[in-house]
DSSP file (Angstrom, degrees, kcal/mol; ACC not computed):
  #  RESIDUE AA STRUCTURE BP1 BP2  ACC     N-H-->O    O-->H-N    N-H-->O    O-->H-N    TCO  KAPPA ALPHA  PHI   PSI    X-CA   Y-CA   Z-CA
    1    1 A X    >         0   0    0      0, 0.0     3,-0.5     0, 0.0     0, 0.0   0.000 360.0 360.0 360.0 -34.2  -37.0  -31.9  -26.8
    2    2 A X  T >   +     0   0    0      1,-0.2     3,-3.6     2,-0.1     4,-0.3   0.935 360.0  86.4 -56.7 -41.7  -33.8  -29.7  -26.5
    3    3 A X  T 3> S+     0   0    0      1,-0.3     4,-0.7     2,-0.2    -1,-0.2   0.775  87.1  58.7 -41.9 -35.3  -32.8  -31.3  -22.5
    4    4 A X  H <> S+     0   0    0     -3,-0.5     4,-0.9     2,-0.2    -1,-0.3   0.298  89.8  64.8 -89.5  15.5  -31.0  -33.9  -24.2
    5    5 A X  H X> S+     0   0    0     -3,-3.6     3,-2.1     2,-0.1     4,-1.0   0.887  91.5  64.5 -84.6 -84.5  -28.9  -32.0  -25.9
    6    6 A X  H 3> S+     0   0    0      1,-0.3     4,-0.8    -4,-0.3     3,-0.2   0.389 103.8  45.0  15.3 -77.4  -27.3  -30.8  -22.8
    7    7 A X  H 3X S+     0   0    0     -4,-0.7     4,-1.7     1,-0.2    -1,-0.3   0.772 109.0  53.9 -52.2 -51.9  -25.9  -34.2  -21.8
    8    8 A X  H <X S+     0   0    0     -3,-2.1     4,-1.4    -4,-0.9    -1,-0.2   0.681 110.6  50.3 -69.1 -18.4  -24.3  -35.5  -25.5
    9    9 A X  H  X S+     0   0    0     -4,-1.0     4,-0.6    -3,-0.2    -1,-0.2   0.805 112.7  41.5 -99.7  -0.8  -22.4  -32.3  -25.7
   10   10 A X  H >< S+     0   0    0     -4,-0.8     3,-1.3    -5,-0.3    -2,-0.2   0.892 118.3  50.2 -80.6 -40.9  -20.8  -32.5  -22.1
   11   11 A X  H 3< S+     0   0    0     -4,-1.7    -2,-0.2     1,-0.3    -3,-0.1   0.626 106.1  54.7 -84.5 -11.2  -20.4  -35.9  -23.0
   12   12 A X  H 3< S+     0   0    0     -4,-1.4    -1,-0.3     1,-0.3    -2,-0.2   0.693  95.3  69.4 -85.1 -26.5  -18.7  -35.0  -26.5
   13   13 A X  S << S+     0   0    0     -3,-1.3    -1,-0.3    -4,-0.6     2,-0.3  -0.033  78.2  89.2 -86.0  23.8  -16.3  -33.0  -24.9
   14   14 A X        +     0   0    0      9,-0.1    -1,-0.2    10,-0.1     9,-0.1  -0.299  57.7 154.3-131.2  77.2  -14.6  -36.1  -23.3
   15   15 A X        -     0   0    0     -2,-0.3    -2,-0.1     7,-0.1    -3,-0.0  -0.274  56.6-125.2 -78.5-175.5  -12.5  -36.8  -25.6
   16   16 A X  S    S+     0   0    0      2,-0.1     2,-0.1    -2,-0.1    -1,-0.1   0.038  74.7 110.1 -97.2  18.8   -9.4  -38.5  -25.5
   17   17 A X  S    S-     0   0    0      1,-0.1     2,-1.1     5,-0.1     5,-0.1  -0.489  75.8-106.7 -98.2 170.9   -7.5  -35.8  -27.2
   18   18 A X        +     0   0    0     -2,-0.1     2,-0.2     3,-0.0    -1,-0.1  -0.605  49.2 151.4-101.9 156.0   -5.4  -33.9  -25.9
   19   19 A X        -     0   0    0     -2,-1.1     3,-0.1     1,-0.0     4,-0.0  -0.959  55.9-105.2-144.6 173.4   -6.4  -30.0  -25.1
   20   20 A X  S    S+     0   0    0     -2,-0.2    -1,-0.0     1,-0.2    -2,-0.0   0.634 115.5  54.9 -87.6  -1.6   -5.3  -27.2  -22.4
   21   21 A X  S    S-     0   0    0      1,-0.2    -1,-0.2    -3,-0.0     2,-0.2   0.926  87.7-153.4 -78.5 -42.4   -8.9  -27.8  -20.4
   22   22 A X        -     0   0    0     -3,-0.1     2,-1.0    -5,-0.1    -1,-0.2  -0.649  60.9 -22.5  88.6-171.9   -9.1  -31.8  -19.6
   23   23 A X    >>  -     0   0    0     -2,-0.2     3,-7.7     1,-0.1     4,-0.6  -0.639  58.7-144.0 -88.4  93.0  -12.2  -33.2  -19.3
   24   24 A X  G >4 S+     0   0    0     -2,-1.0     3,-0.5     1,-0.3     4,-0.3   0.614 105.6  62.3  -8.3 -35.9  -14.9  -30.5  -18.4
   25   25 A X  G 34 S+     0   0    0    -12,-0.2    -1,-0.3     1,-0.2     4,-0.2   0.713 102.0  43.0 -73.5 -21.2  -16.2  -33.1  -16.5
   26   26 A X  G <> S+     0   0    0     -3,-7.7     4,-0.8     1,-0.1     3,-0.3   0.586  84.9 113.8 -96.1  -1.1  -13.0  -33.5  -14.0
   27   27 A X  H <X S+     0   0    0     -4,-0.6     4,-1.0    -3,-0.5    -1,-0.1   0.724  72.9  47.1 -65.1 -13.4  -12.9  -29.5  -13.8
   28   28 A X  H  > S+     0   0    0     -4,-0.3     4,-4.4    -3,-0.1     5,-0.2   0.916 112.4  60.1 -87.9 -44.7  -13.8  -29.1  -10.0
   29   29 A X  H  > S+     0   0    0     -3,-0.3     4,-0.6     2,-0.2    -2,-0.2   0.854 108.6  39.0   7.5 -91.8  -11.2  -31.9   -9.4
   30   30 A X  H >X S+     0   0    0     -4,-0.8     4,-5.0     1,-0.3     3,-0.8   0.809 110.0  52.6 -51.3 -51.1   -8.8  -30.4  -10.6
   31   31 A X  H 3X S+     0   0    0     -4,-1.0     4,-1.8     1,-0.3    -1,-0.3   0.860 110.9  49.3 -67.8 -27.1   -9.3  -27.4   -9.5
   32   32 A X  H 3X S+     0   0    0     -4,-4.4     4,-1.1     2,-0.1    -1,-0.3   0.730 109.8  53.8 -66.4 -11.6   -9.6  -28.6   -5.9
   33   33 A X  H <X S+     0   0    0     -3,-0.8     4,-2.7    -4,-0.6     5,-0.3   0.939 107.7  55.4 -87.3 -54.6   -6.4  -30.6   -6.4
   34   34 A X  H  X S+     0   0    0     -4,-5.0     4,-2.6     1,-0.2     5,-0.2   0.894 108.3  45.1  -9.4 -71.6   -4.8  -27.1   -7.6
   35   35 A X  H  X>S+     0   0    0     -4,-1.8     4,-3.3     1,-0.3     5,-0.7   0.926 111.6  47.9 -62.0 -53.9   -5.6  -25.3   -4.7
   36   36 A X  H  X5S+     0   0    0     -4,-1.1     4,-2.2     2,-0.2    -1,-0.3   0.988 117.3  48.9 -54.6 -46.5   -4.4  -28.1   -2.2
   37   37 A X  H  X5S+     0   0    0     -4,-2.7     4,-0.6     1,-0.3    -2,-0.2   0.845 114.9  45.5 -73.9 -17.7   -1.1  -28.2   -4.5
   38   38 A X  H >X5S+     0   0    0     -4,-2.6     4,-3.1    -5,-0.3     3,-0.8   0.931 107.8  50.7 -82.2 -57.2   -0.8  -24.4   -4.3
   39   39 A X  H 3X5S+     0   0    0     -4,-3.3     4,-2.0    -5,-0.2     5,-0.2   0.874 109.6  57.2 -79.5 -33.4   -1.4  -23.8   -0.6
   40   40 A X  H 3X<S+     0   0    0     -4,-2.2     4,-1.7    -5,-0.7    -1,-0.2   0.932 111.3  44.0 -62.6 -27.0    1.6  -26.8    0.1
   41   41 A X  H <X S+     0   0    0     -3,-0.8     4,-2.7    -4,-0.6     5,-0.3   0.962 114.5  41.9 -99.6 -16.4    3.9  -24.7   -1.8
   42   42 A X  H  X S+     0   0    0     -4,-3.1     4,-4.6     2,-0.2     3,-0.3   0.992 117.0  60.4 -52.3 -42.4    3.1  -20.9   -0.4
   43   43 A X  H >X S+     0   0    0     -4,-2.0     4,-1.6     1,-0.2     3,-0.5   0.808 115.1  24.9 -46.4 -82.9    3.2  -23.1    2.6
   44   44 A X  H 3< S+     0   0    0     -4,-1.7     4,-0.4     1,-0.3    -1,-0.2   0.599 117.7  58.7 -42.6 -41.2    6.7  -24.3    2.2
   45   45 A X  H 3X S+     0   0    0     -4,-2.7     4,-0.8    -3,-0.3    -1,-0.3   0.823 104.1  55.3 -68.8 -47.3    8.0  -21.3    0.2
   46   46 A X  H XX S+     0   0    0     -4,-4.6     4,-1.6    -3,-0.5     3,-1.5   0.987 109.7  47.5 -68.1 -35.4    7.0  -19.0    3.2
   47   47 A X  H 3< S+     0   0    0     -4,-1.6    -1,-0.2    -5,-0.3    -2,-0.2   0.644 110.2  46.8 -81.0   2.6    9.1  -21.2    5.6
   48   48 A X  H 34 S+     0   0    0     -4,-0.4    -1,-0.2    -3,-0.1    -2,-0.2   0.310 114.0  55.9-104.8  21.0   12.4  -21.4    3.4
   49   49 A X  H XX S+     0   0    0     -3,-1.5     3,-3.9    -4,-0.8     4,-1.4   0.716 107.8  45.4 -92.9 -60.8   11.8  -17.2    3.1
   50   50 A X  H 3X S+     0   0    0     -4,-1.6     4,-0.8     1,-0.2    -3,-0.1   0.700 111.8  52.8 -67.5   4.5   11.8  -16.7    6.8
   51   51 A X  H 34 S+     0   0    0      2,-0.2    -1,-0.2     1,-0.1    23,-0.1   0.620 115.0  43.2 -88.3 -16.6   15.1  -19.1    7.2
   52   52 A X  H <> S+     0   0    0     -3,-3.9     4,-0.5     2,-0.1    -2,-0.2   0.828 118.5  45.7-106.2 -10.4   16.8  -17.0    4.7
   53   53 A X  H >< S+     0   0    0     -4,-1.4     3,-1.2     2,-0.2     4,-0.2   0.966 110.8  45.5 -34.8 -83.3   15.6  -13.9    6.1
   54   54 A X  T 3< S+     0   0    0     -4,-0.8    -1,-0.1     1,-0.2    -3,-0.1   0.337 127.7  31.9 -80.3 -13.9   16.1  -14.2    9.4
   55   55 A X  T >> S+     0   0    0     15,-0.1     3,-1.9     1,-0.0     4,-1.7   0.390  73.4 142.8-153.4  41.7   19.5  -15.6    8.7
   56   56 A X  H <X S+     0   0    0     -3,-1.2     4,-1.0    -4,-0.5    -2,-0.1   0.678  73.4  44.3 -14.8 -62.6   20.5  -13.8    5.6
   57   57 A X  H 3> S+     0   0    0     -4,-0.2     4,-1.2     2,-0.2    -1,-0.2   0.803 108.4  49.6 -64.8 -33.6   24.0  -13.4    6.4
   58   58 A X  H <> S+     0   0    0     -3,-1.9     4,-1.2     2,-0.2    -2,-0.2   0.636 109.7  57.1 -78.2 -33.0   25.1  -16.8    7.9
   59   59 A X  H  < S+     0   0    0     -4,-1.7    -2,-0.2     1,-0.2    -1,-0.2   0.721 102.4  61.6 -88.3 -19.7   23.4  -18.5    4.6
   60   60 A X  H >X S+     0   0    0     -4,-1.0     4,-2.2    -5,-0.2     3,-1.6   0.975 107.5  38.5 -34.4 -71.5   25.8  -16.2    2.8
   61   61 A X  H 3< S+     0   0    0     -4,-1.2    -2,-0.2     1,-0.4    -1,-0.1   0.389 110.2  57.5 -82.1 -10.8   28.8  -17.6    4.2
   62   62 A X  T 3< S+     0   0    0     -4,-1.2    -1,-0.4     2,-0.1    -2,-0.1  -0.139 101.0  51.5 -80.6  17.1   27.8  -20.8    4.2
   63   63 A X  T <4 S+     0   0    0     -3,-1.6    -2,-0.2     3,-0.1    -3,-0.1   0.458 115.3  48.9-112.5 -43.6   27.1  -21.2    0.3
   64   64 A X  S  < S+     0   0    0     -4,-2.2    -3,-0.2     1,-0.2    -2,-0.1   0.744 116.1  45.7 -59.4 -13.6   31.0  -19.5   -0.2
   65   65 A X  S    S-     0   0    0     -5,-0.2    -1,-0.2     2,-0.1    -3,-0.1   0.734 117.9-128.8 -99.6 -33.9   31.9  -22.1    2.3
   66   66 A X  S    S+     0   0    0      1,-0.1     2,-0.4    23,-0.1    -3,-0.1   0.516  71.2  20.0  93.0   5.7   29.9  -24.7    0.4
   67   67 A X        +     0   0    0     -6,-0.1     2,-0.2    22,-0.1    -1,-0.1  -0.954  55.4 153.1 173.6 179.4   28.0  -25.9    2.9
   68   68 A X     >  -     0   0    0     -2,-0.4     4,-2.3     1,-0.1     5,-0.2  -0.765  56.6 -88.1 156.6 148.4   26.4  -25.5    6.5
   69   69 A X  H  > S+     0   0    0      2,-0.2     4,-1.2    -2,-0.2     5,-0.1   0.724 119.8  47.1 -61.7 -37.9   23.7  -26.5    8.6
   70   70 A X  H  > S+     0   0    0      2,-0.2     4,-1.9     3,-0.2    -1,-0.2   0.674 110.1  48.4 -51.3 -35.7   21.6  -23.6    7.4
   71   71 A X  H  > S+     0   0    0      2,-0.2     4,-0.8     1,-0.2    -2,-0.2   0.866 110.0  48.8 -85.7 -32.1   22.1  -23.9    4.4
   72   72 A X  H  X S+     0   0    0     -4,-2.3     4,-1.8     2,-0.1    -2,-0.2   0.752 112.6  49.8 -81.9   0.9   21.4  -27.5    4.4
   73   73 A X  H  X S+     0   0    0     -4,-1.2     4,-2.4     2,-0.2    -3,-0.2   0.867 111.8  52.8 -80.3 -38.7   18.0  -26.9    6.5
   74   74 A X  H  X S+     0   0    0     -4,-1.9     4,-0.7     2,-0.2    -1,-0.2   0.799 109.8  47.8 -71.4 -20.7   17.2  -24.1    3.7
   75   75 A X  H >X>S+     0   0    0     -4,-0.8     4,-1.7     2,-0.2     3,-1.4   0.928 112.3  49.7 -91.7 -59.1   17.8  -26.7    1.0
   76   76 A X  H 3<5S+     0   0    0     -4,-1.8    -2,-0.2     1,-0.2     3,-0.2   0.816 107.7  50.9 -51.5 -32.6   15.5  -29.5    2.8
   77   77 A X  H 3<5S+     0   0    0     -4,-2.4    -1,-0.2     1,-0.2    -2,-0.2   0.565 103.7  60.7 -81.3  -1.3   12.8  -27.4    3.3
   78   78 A X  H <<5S-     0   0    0     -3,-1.4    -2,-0.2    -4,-0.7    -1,-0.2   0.709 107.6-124.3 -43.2 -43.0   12.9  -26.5   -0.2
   79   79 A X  T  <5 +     0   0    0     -4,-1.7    36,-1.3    35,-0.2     2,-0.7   0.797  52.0 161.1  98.7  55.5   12.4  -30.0   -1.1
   80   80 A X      < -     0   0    0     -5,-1.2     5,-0.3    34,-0.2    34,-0.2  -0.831  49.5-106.1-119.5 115.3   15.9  -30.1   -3.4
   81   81 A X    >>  -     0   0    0     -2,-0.7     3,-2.1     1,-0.1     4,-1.1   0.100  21.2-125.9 -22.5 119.7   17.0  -34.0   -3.9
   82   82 A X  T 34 S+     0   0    0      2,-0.2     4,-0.4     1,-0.2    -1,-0.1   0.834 114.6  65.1 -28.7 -39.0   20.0  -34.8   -1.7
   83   83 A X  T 34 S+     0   0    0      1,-0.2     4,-0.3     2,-0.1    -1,-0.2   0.767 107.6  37.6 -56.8 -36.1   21.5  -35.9   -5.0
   84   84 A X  T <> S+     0   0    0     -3,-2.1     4,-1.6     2,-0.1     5,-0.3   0.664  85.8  91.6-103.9 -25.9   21.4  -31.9   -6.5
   85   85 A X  H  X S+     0   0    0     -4,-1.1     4,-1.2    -5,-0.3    -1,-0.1   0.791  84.1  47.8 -82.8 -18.7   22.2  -30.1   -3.8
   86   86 A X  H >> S+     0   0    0     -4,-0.4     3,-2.6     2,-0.2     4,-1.4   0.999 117.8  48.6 -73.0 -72.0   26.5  -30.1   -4.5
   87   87 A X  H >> S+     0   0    0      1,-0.3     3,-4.4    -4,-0.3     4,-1.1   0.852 112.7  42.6 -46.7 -71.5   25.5  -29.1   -8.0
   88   88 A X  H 3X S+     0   0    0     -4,-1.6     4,-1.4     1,-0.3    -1,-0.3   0.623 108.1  61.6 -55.7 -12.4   23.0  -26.1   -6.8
   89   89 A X  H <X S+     0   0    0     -3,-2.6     4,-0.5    -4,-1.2    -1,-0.3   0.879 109.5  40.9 -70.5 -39.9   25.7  -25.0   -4.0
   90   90 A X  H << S+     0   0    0     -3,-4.4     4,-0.4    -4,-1.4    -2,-0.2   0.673 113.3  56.1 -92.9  -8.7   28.2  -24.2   -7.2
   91   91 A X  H >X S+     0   0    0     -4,-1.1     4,-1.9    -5,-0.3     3,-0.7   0.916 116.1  37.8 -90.3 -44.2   25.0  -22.7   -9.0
   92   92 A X  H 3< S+     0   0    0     -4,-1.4    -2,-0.2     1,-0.2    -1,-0.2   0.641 109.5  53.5 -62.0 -23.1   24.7  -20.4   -6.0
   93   93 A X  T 3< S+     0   0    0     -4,-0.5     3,-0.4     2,-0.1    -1,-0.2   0.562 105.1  63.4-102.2 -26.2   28.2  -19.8   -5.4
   94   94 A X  T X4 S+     0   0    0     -3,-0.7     2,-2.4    -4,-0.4     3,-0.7   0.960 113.1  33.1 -84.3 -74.8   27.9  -18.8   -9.3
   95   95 A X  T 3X S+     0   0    0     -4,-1.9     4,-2.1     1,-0.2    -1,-0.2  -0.084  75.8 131.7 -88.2  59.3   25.4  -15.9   -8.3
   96   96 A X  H 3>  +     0   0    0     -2,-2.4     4,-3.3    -3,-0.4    -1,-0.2   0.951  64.8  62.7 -69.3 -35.2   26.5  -14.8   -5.1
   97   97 A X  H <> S+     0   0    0     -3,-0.7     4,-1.8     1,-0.3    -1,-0.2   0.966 107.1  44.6 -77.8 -47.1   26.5  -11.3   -5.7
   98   98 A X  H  > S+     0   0    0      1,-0.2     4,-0.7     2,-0.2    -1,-0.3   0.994 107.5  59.1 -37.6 -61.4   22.5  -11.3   -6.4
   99   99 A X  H  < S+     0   0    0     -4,-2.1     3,-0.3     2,-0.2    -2,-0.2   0.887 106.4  58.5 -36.6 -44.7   22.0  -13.5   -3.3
  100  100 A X  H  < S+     0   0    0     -4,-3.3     3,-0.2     1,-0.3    -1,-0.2   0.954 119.6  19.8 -34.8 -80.0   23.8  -10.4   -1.5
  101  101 A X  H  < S+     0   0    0     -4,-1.8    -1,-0.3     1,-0.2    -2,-0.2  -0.008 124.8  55.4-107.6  30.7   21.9   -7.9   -2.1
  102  102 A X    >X  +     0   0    0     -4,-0.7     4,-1.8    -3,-0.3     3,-0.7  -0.637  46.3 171.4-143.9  75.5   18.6   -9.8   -3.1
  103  103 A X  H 3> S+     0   0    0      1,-0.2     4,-1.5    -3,-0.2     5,-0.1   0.935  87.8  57.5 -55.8 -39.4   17.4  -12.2   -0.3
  104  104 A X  H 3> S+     0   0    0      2,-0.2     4,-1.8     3,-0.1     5,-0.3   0.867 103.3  56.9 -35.0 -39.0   14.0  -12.7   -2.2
  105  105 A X  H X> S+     0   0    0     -3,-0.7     4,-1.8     1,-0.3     3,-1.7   0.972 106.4  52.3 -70.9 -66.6   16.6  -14.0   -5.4
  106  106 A X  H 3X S+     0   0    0     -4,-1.8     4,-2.9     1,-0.3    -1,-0.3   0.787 113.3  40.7 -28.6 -58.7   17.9  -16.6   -2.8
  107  107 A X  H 3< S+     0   0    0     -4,-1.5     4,-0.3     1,-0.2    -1,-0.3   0.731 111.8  51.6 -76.7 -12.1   14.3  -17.8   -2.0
  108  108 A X  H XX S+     0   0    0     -4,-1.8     4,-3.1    -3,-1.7     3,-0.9   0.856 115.5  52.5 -96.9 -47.0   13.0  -17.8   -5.6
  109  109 A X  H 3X S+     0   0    0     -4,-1.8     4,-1.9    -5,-0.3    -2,-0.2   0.928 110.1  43.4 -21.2 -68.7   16.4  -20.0   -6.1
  110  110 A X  H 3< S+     0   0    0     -4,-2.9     4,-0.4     2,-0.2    -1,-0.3   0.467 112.8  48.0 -81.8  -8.4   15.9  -22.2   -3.9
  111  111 A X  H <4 S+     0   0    0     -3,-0.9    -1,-0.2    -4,-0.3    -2,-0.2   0.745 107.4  57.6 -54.2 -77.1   12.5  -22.8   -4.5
  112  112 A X  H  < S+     0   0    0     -4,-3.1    -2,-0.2     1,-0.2    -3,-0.2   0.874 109.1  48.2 -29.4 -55.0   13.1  -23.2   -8.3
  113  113 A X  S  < S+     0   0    0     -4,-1.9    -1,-0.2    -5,-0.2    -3,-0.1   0.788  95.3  89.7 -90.8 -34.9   15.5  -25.8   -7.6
  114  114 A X              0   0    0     -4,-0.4   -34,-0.2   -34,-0.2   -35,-0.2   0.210 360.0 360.0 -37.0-173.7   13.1  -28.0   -4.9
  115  115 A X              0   0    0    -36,-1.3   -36,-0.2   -37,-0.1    -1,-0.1   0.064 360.0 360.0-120.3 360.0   10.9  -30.6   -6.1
């Protein structure tokens, strides 16, 4: 006589309100949609570290310069709107001195700033 309990209280938890879970019912969903959205961005975040890495210095001189073919390749594989990138060059230009001596600060930057 209890089994039918089971069902009305999954089924009570889908409301239309809002909470930080969802609907219990959509929670493998999600959580496979996480994971896919998670593995695209290490994915993407490991190729703009080894392009500032690997050319650390050059991406220097081309963010004081305001611009460069590395530096726009580091900004496209970021994902950062064509539209932002003049803005985020002066935002960089702003914190050079980090950028120096913290190539990680650069990628977490540049990251931050993708879509």
């Amino acid at each position: 006589m209890r089994w039918p309990l089971i069902p009305i209280a999954f089924l009570a938890a889908c409301t239309g309100e809002a909470n930080h879970l969802g609907n219990p019912l959509l929670l493998p969903i999600s959580g496979i949609s996480t994971a896919i959205g998670n593995a695209a961005y290490d994915g993407r975040r490991g190729r703009v570290e080894v392009l500032v890495k690997s050319n650390h210095p050059a991406l220097m001189s081309q963010i004081m310069a305001g611009s460069g073919p590395l530096l726009a390749t580091a900004m496209e594989t970021a994902g950062i709107p064509p539209s932002e990138r003049a803005a985020r060059i002066i935002q960089m230009q702003g914190d050079i001195g980090l950028y120096q001596q913290s190539p990680e600060a650069l990628v977490t930057a540049l990251m931050v700033y993708g879509s």
